[in-house]
N, C-alpha and C positions, 0 to 999 in steps of 0.2 A: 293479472295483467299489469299492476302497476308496479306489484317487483321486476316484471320484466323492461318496464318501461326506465326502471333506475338503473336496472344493470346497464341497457343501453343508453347511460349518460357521457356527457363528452371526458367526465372526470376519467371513468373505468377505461374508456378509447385510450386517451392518453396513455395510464398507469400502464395499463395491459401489451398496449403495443410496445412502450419503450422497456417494460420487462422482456418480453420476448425479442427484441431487437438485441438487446443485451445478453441473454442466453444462448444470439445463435453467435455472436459476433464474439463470446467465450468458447465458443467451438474450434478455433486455431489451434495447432499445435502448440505448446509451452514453449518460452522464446525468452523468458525475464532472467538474467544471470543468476539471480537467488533460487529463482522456485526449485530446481534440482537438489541441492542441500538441503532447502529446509525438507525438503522428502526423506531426504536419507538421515536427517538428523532424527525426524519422529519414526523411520526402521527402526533407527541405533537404540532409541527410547523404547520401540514398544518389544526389541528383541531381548536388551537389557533388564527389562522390566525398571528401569532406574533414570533419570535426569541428571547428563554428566555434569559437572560441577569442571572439570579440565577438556582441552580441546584433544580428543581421537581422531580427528581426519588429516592432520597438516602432519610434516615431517621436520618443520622448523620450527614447531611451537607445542609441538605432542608433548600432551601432559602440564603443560602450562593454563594458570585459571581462565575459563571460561564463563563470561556471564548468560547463561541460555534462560533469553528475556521473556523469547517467544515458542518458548515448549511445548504451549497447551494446543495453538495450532499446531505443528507442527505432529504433534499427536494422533490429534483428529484428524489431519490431513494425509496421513500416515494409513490411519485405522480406513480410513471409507477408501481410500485408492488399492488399497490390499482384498477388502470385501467384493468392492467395486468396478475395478480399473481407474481408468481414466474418465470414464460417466459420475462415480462417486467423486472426484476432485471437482467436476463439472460443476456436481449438484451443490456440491459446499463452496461455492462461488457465487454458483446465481441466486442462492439462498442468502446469502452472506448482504450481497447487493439487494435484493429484496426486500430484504427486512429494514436496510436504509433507506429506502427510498418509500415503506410505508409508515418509519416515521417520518423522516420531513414531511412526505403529506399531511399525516394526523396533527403536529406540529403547526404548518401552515394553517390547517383548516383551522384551531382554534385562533392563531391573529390574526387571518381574515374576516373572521366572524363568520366561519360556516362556509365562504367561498371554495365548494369544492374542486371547478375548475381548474380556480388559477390554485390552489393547493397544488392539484396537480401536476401542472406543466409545470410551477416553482420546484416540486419534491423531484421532477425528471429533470430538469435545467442543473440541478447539486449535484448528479452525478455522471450527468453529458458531459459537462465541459472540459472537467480533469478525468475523461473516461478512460488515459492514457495509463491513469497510475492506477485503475484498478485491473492490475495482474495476480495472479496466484501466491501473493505475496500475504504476510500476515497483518499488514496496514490497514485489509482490508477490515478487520476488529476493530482496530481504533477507530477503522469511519462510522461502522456501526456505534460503537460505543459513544462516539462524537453526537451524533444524531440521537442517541437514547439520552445523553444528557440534554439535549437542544429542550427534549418530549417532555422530559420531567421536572427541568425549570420553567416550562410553558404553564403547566399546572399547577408548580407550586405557586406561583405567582397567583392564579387564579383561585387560591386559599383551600386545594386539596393538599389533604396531608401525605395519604396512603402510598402515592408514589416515592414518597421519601425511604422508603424501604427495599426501593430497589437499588439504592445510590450502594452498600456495602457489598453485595454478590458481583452488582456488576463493576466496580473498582477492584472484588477478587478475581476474575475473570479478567477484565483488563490489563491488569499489574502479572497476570500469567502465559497470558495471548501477544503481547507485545510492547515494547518500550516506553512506549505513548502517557502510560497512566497519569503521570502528574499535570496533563492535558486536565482531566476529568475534575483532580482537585483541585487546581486552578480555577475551574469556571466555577465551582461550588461558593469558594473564597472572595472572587470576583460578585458573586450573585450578593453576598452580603455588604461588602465594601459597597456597593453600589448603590444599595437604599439607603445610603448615608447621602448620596451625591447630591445637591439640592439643582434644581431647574438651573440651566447653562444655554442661556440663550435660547435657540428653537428645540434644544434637549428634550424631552420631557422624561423627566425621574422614573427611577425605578418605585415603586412603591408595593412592599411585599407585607401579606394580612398579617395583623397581631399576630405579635409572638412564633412567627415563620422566623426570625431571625435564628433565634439559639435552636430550634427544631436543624435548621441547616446547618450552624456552627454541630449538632449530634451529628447530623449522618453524615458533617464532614469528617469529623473525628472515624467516625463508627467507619466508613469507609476505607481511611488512610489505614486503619488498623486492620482491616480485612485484606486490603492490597498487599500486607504485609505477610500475607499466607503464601509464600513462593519459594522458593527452592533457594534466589538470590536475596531476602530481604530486603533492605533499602535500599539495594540498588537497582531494583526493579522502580525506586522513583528517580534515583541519579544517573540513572544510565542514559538521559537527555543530554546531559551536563557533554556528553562527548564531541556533542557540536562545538566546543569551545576549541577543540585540537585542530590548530590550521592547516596541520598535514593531514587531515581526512577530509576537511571542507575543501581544500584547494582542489585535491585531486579525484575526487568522487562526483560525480556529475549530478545525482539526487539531491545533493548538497550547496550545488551551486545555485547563484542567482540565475533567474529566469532568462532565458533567450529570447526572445519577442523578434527575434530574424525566423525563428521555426514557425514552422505553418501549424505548430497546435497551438501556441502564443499569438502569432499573426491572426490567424482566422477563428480562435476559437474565442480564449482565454480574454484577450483583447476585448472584439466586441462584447463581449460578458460586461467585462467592468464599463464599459463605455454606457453601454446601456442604463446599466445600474445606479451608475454615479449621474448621467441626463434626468432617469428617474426621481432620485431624490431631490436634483435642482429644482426639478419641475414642480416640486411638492412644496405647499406652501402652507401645509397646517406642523405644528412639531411633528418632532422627529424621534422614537422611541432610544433611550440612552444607551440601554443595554446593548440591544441588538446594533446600534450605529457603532459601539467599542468593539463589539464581534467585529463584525463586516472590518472597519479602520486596522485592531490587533492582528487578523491575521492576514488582511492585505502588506502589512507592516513585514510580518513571519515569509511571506511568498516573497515579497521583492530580496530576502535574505536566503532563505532556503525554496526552492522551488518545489520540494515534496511536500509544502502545506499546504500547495494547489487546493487540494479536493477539500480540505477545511476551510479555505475563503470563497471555495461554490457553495458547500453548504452552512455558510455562516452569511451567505444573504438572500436563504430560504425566508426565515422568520421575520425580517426586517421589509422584503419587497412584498410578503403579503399581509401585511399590517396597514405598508403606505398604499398599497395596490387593492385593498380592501372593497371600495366602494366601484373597481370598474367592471362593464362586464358584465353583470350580474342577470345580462338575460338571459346568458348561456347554461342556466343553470335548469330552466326548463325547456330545453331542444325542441322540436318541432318533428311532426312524424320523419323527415325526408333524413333530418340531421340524424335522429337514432339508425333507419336505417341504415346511414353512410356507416355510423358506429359501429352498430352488429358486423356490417359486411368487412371494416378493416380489421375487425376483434378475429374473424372466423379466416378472413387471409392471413393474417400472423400467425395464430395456431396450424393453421396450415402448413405453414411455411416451416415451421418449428416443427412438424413433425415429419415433414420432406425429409430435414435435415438431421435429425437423430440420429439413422445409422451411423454417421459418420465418428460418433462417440464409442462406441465398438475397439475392444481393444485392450491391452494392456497401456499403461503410461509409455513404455517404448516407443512403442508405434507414434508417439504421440509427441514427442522431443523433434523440434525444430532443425532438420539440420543445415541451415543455412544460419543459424543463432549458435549450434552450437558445433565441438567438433567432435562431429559422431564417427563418422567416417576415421578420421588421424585416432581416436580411441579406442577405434576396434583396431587399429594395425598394433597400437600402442602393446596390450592386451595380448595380443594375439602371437608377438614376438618377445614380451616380458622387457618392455621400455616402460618401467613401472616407478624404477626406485629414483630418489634423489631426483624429481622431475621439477623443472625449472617452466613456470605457466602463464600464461597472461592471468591477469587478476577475472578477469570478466567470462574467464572458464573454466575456474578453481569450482567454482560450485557443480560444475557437472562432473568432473575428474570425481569430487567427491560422491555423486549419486554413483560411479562405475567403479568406486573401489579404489581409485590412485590415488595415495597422498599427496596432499598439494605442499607448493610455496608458500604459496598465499593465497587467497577466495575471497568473498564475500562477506565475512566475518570480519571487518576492517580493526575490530574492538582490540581483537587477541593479537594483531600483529602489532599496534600502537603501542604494546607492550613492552619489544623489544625497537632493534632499525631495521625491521624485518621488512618491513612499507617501506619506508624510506629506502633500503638499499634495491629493492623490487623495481623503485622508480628508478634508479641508477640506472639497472642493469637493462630495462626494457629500451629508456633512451639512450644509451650507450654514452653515459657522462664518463668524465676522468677515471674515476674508480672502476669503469667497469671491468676489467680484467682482473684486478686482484678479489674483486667479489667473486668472477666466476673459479678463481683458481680456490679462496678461498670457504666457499661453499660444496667445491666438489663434486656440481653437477654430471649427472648420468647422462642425463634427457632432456629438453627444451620443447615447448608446444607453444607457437605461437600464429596471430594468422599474419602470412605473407605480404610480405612488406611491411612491415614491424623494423623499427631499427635496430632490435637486437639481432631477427633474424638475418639480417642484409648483412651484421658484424660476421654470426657466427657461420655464414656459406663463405665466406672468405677467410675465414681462420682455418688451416689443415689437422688443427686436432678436432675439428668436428665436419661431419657430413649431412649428408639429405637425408632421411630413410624413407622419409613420405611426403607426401605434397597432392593434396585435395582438398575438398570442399572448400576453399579460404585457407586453410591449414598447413602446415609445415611441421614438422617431426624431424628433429637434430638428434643425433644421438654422437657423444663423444667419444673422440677417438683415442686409446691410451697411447702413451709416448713409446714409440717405438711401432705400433701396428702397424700394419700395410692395410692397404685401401679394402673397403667391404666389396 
């Protein structure tokens, strides 16, 4: 009876429901402009048996080097949607998300002092707020990975060693899953530097057990050197470094500063920090150093790039249950009515979760958003052989890629910065000065863009090109050679 009496505590409510609120609300169709490609890139891998080193999809950069950062999802994500359908991409989602969210908790509950509660509403609060960026994207690695480091500086600090052995698998893992890795050495380098820092005002120091220092100076070594087991070598830690290019910051939306007019800013992200930061005012005993440089560094990181969101949710898991330690703590032995309430929301989620299963049935087809993407103008595309020399919005490259058409340009922003591949793409979409002798001199067949685009608006008024299709959003130009008569 009193195992049953823990499972229905408010912590398991919590964990349990916002797990399965999150499982059902991954049940949409695929909508994110990458996740198409990176499908087709872990086919190309797992039919190749090989990890391309130059890029195969695009028709303006084919064969040109490719850094493929994030292979190792891209694999596995490959491998379970092929076993699976569209339920195996599912399941390596909600797993994926899972597993972060039962470290922050574990995380939390040690700098609370055993507060399972608020452990848990904190470990579900890190991945509500920026719930936006987790798509079927490979980031979703570095948040796990972000959070398994958060796990294992929680403990080395508390003078176990053992966990320091997980710092080199999971930097190999990292350094092969997604771009992120120098995330990981960072905070390793960071953890040391820091028990240098002497008390700073309401600070309170880091202070890590004898001889932890050079132990982490090993597994930071021992890690960087594990990282280094990828197909890209070092660039698997420099490939950060490409946020420095202002023509992919300017014009990539991930990459820009945050909006706070949008209603996930406005209502969500906002109140968060507002909270957060009353919190700590209110707090009048120190202030832990490390965890207040998290929370400060990557609020610093968001107001610059806005895809570090989900790194400043859950960079003040470990800080808000440290100062948020002492409240509360009645909630920890529930009263018969409140477990009730618990079992009965525990058994309506599972409910509700398994209402909603069939709808994972299926092939990934079935499963492509077509109001995100242009399914419909692909099949006409396909269908009449408007395949070659196609001219694309950027934000559809990646699906052209999952159906087979070479792109302009995609998703891959790394391999066109190469050339003025981007840069001329921007031309041509906004219809700057150059744009005509781009289109003359690129030699376009085919044009996919959605309607009212201002290249489109150009080329339904130029007579060497016509209509052939117009649906979902979409538009399909195909050009007219000099001399034809009308199709």
């Amino acid at each position: 009876m009193a195992r049953w009496r823990r499972w229905l505590g408010c912590e398991w409510m919590v964990l349990g429901v916002w797990w399965i609120v999150f499982a059902v609300d991954q049940m949409h169709p695929y909508n994110d402009p990458d996740t198409p490609w990176h499908l087709a890139a872990g086919r190309y891998m797992l039919a190749h048996h090989a990890v391309p080193t130059t890029d195969p999809f695009s028709w303006t950069m084919h064969g040109q080097p490719w850094v493929t950062q994030e292979w190792l999802f891209e694999v596995v994500f490959a491998w379970v949607v092929a076993h699976a359908q569209f339920a195996g991409g599912w399941l390596l989602q909600v797993g994926l998300h899972t597993l972060t969210v039962w470290l922050l908790y574990c995380t939390a509950m040690r700098a609370s002092q055993g507060h399972r509660v608020l452990a848990a509403v904190l470990a579900c609060c890190g991945t509500l707020v920026p719930l936006i960026y987790w798509t079927m994207r490979p980031q979703m690695v570095s948040y796990l990975m972000f959070a398994a480091f958060l796990w294992i500086l929680q403990r080395v600090r508390a003078g176990e060693r053992r966990p320091l052995w997980w710092i080199p698998p999971l930097l190999c893992i990292w350094a092969n899953a997604h771009g992120s890795a120098s995330i990981g050495l960072l905070m390793l380098v960071l953890e040391i530097g820091l028990s240098f820092v002497p008390p700073i005002g309401r600070l309170q120091p880091l202070r890590l057990p004898p001889g932890m220092r050079w132990r982490l100076g090993l597994a930071a070594m021992a890690g960087c050197a594990a990282g280094l087991l990828n197909p890209n070598g070092l660039k698997a830690y420099t490939y950060a470094l490409l946020s420095t290019n202002a023509l992919m910051t300017d014009n990539i939306m991930e990459w820009h500063s945050p909006d706070f007019h949008t209603d996930v800013y406005r209502y969500g992200v906002l109140p968060f920090l507002l909270v957060v930061f009353l919190i700590l005012l209110a707090q009048v005993r120190t202030l832990p150093l490390r965890e207040t440089v998290y929370l400060g560094g990557c609020l610093a990181m968001t107001l610059i790039y806005q895809r570090f969101t989900p790194y400043l949710a859950m960079s003040a898991v470990p800080l808000l249950a440290q100062v948020m330690a002492g409240w509360g703590r009645c909630v920890l032995r529930p009263p018969l009515w409140l477990q009730a309430f618990n079992g009965a929301a525990l058994l309506t989620a599972v409910l509700g979760l398994a209402w909603r299963l069939p709808q994972l049935a299926g092939p990934v087809d079935q499963h492509m958003d077509d109001t995100a993407y242009p399914v419909a103008a692909v099949n006409y595309m396909l269908a009449h052989g408007l395949t070659q020399h196609v001219l694309n919005a950027y934000h559809w490259g990646g699906y052209l890629i999952y159906r087979g058409i070479p792109t302009f340009v995609d998703g891959r922003t790394d391999i066109f910065l190469q050339s003025s591949v981007f840069s001329d793409y921007l031309a041509l979409r906004n219809v700057w000065w150059n744009c005509p002798s781009l289109l003359s001199s690129y030699d376009f067949s085919v044009a996919v863009f959605p309607s009212g685009d201002p290249i489109v608006t150009y080329l339904e008024h130029d007579p060497q090109w016509r209509v052939e299709f117009r649906g979902g959003q979409a538009e399909v130009l195909a050009h007219v050679p000099t001399g034809s008569g009308p199709g």
